[in-house]
LUMVOZA-49668 format. One line per 5 residues: number of its first residue (from 1); their letters; for each residue y, z, x of N, C-alpha, C. Coordinates in Angstrom, 2 decimals. Atoms other than C-alpha are relative to their C-alpha. Example, Ala and Ser with C-alpha at 12.3 -4.5 7.8 and 13.67 -1.06 7.14 Angstrom:
1> AS> -1.19,0.00,0.89,-4.50,7.80,12.30,1.20,0.00,0.90 | -1.19,-0.06,-0.82,-1.06,7.14,13.67,1.09,0.73,-0.77
//
This chain:
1> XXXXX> 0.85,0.59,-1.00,-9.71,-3.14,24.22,-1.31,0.76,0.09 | 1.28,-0.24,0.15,-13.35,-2.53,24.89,-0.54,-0.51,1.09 | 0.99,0.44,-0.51,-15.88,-2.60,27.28,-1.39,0.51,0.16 | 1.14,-0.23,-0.08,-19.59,-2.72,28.00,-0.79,-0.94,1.16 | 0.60,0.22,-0.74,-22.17,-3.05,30.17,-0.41,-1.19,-0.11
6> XXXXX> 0.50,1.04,0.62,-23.63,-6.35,30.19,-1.33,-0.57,1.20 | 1.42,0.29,-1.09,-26.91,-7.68,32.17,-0.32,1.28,0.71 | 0.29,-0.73,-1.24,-27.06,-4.31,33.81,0.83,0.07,0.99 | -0.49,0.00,-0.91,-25.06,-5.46,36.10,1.77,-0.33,0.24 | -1.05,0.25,0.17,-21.88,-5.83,35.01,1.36,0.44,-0.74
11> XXXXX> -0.45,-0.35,0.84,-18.99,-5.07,32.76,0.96,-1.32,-0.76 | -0.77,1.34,0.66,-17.71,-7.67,29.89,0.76,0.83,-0.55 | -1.07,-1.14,0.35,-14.34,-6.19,28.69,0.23,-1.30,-1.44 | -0.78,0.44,0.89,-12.88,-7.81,25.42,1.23,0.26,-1.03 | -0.95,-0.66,0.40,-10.11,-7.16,22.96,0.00,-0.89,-1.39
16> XXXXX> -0.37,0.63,1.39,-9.21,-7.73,19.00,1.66,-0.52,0.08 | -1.01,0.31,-0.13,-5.89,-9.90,18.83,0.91,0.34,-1.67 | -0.65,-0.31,1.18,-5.26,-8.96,15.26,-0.40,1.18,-0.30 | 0.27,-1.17,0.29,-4.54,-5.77,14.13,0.97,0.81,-1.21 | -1.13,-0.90,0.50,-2.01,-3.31,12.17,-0.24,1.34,-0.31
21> XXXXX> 0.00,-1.48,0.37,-1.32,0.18,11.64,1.49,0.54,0.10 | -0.94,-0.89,0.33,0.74,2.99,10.67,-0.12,1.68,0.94 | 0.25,-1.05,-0.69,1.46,5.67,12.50,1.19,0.99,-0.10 | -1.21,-1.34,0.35,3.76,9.09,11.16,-0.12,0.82,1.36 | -0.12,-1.67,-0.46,4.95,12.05,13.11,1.50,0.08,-0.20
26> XXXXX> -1.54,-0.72,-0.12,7.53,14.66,12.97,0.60,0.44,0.92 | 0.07,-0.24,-1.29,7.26,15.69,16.11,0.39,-1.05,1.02 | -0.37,0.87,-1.19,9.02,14.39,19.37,-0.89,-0.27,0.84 | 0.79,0.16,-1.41,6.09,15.07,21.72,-1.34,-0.58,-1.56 | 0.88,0.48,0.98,3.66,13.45,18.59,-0.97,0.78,-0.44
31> XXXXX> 1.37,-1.09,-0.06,1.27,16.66,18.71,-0.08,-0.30,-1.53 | 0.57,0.36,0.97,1.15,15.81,14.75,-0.54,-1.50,-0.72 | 0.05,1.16,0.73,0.93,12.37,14.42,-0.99,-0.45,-0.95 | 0.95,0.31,1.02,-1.40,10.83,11.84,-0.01,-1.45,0.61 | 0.21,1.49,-0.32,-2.73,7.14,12.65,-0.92,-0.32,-1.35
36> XXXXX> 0.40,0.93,0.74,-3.91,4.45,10.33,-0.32,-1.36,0.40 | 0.81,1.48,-0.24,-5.89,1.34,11.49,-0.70,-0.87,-0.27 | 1.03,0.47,0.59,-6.89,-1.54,10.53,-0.35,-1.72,1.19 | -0.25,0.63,-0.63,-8.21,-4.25,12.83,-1.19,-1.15,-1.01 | 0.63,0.06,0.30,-9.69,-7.52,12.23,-1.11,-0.83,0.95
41> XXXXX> 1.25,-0.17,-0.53,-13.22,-8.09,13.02,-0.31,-1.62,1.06 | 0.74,1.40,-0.68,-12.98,-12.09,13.33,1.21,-0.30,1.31 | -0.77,0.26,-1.37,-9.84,-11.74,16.09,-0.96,0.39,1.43 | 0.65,-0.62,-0.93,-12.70,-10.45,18.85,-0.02,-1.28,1.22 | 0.09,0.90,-1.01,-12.30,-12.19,21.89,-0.18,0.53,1.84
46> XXXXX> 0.41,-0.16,-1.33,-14.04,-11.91,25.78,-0.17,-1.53,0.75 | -0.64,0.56,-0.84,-12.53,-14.92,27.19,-1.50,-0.96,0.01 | 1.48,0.87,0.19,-16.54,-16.87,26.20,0.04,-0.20,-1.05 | 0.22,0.69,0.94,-16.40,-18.92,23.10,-1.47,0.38,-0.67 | 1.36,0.08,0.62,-20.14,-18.82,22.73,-0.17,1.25,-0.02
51> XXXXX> 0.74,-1.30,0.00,-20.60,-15.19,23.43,0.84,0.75,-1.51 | -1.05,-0.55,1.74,-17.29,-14.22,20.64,-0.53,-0.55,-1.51 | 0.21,-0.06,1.12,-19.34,-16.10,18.37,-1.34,0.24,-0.42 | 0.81,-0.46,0.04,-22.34,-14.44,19.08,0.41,1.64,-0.82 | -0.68,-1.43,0.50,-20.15,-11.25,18.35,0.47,-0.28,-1.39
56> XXXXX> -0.57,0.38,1.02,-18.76,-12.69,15.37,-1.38,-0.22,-1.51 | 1.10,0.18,0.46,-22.74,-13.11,13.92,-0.27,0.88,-0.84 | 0.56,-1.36,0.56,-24.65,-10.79,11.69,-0.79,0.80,1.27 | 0.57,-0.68,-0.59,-26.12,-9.52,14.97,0.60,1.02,0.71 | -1.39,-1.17,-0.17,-22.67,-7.70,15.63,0.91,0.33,-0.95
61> XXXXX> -1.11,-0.70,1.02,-19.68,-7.36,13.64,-0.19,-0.94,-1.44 | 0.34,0.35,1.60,-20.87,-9.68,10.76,0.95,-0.51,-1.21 | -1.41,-0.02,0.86,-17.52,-10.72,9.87,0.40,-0.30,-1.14 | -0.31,0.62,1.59,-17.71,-12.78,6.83,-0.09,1.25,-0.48 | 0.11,-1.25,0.82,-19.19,-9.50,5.16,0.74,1.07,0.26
66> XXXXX> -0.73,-1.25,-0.74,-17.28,-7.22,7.14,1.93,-0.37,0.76 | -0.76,0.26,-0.67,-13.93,-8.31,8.02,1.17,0.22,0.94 | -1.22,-1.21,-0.48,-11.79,-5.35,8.43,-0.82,1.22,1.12 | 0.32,-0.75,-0.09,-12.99,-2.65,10.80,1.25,1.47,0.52 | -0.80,-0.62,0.47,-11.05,0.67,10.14,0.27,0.88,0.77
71> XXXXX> -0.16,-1.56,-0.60,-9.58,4.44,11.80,1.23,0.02,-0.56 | -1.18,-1.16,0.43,-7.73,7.04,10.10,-0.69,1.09,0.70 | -0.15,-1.65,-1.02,-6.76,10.24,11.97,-0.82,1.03,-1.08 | -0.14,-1.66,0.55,-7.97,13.67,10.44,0.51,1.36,0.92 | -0.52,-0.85,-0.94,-6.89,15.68,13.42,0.43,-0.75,1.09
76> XXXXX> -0.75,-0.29,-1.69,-4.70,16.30,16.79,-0.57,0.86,0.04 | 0.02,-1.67,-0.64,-5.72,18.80,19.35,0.68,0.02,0.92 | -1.08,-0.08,-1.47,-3.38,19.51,22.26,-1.09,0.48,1.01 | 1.05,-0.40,-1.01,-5.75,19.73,25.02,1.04,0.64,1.00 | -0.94,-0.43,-1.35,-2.80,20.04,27.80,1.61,-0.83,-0.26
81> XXXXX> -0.99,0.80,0.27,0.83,18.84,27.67,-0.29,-1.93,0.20 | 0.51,1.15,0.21,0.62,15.50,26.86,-0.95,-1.08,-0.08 | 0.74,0.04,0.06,-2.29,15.46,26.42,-1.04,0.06,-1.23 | 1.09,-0.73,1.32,-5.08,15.47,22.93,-0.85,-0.69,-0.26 | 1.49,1.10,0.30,-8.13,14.34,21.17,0.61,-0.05,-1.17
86> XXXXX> -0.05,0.61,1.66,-7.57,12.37,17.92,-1.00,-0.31,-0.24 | 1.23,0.47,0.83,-10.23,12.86,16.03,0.06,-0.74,-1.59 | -0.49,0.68,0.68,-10.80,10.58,12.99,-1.28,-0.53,-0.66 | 1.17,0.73,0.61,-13.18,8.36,10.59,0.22,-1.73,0.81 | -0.10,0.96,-0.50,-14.07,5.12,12.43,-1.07,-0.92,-1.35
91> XXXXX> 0.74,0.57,0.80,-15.58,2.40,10.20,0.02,-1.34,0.01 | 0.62,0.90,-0.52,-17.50,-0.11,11.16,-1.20,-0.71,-0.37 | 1.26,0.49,0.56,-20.10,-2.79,9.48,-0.29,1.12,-1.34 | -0.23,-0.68,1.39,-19.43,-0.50,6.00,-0.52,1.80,0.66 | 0.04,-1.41,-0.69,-20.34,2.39,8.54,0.95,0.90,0.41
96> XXXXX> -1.14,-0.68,-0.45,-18.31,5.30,8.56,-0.38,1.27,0.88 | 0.47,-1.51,-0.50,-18.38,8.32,11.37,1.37,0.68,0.61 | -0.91,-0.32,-0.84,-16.41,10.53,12.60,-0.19,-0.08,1.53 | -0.11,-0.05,-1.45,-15.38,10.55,16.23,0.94,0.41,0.65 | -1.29,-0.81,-0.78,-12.63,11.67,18.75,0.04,-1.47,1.44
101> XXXXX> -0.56,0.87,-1.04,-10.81,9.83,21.26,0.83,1.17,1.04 | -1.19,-0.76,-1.04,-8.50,11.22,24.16,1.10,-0.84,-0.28 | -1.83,0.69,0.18,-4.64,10.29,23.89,0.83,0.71,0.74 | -1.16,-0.71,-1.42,-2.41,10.48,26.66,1.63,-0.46,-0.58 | -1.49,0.41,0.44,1.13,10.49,25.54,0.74,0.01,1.30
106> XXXXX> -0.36,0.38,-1.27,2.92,8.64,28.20,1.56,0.59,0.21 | -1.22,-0.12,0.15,6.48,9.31,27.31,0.69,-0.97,-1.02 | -0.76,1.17,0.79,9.52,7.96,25.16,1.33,-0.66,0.88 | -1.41,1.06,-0.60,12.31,4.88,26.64,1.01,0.43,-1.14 | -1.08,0.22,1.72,15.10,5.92,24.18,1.05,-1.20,-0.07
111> XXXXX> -0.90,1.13,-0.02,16.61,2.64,25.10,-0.49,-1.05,0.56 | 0.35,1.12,-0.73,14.76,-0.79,26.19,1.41,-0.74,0.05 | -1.14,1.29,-0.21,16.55,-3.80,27.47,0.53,-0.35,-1.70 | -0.70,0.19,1.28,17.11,-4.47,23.57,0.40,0.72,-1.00 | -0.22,-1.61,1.40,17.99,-0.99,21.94,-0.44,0.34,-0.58
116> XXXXX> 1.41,-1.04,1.19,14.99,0.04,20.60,-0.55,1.03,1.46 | 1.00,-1.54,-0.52,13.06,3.46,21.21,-1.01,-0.40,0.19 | 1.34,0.65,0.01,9.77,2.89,22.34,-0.98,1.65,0.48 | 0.81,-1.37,-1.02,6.88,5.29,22.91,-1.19,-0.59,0.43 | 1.25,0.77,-0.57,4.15,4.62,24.86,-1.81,1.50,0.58
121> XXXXX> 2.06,-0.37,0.27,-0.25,5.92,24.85,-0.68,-0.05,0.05 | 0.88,0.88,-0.55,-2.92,5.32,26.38,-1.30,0.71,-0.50 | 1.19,-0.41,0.70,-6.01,5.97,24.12,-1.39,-0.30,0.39 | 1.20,0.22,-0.66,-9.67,6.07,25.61,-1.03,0.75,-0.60 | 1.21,-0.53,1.03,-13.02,6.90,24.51,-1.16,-0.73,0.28
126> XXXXX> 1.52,0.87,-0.02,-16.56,5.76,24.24,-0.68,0.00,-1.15 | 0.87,-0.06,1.02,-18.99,5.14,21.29,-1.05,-0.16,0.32 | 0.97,0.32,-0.06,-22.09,4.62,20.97,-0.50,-0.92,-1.13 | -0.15,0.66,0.91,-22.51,1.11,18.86,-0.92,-0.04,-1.17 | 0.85,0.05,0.93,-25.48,1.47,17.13,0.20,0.72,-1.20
131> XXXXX> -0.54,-0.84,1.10,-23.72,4.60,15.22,0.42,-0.60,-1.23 | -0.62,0.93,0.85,-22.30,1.81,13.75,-0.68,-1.38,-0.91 | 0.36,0.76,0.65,-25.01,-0.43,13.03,-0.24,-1.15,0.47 | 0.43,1.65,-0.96,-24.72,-3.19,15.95,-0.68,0.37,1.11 | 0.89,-0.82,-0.83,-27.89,-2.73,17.21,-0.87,-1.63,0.88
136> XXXXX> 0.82,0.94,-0.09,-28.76,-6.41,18.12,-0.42,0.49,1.82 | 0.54,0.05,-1.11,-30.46,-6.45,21.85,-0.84,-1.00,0.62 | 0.83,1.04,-0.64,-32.13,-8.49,24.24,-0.97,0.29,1.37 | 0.14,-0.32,-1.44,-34.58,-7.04,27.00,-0.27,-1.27,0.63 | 0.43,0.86,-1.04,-34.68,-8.94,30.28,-0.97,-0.10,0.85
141> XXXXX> 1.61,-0.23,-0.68,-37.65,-9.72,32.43,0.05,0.92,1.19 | 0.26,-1.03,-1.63,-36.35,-7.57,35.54,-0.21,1.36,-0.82 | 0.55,-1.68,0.62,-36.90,-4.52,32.70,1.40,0.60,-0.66 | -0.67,-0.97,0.62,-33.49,-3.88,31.71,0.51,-1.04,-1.16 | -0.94,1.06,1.41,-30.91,-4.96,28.52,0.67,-0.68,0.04
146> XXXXX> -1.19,1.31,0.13,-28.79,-7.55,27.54,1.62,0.96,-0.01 | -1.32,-0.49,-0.05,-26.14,-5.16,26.57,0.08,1.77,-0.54 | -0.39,-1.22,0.24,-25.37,-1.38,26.67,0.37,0.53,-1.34 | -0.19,-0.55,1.14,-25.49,0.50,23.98,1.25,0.99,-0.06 | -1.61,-0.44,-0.21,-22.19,2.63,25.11,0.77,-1.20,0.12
151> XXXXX> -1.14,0.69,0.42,-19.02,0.82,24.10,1.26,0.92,0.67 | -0.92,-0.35,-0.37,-15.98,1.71,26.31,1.00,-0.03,-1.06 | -1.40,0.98,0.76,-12.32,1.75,24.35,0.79,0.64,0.97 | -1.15,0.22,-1.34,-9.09,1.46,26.52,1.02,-0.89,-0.88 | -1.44,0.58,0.89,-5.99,1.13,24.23,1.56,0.47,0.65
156> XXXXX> -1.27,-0.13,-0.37,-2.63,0.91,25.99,0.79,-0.10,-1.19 | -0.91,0.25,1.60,-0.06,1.21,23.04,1.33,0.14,0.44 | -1.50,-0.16,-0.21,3.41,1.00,22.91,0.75,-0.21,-1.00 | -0.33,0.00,1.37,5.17,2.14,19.90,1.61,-0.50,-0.10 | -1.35,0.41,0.68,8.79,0.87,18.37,0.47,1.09,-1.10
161> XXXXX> -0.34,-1.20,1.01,10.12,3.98,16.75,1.08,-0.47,-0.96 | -1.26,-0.03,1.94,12.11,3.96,13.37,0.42,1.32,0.07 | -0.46,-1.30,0.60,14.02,6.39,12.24,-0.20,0.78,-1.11 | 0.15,-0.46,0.84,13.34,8.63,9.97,0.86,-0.38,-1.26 | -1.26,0.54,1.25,14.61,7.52,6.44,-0.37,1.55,-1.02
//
């Protein structure tokens, strides 16, 4: 999930509905995990038809040319019990940077209503989009922008553990 400022005066939140990844650890409390992501670009949706396919344009994510946008881990840090920054390569519009996120490890269910393990994570962060290359804009006549150049993220996760084979 994602959000940003929008008129100044507001916040438009949206979210990618397609996604996948991989995600190792050896560890119970995840302090090593490794992540692998790949989402894609043309699932982007903020609940406005016309505005998702304004986002969907070369003046944002550019999707025909771009369809995948990517994160792999290179580090954990344990900031505080259950607590770290995953830092990582984000890549975006053939742009790659590193960056860091916060990751709250919520805890593990070792048993839902249907007998699976589950763990659950609540990943947050901010960018700055242009890093990336989506730099379209629009000033308005009261003096300010169409849309913030900080990019919220706000990922609730909730994993399905396997067992180690």
């Amino acid at each position: 999930g994602f959000s940003v400022k929008h008129f100044g005066i507001t916040q438009t939140d949206g979210l990618f509905k397609m996604f996948s990844g991989k995600i190792h650890t050896e560890k119970k409390d995840f302090s090593d995990v490794q992540v692998e992501l790949s989402i894609e670009t043309d699932s982007i949706e903020t609940n406005d038809a016309q505005r998702d396919a304004h986002l969907r344009s070369p003046d944002f994510f550019e999707v025909e040319k771009f369809p995948i946008m990517a994160f792999k881990s290179t580090s954990i840090a344990t900031v505080s019990s259950g607590m770290y920054k995953l830092s990582g390569v984000l890549t975006i519009k053939g742009f790659s940077k590193s960056t860091s996120f916060d990751l709250e490890f919520a805890g593990i269910v070792p048993k839902d209503p249907f007998g699976n393990t589950k763990a659950g994570f609540l990943l947050t962060g901010k960018i700055n989009r242009k890093d990336w290359g989506i730099t379209w804009n629009a000033a308005l006549d009261h003096g300010g922008i169409a849309v913030s150049e900080d990019v919220k993220i706000s990922c609730p996760i909730q994993l399905l553990m396997l067992p180690n084979e």
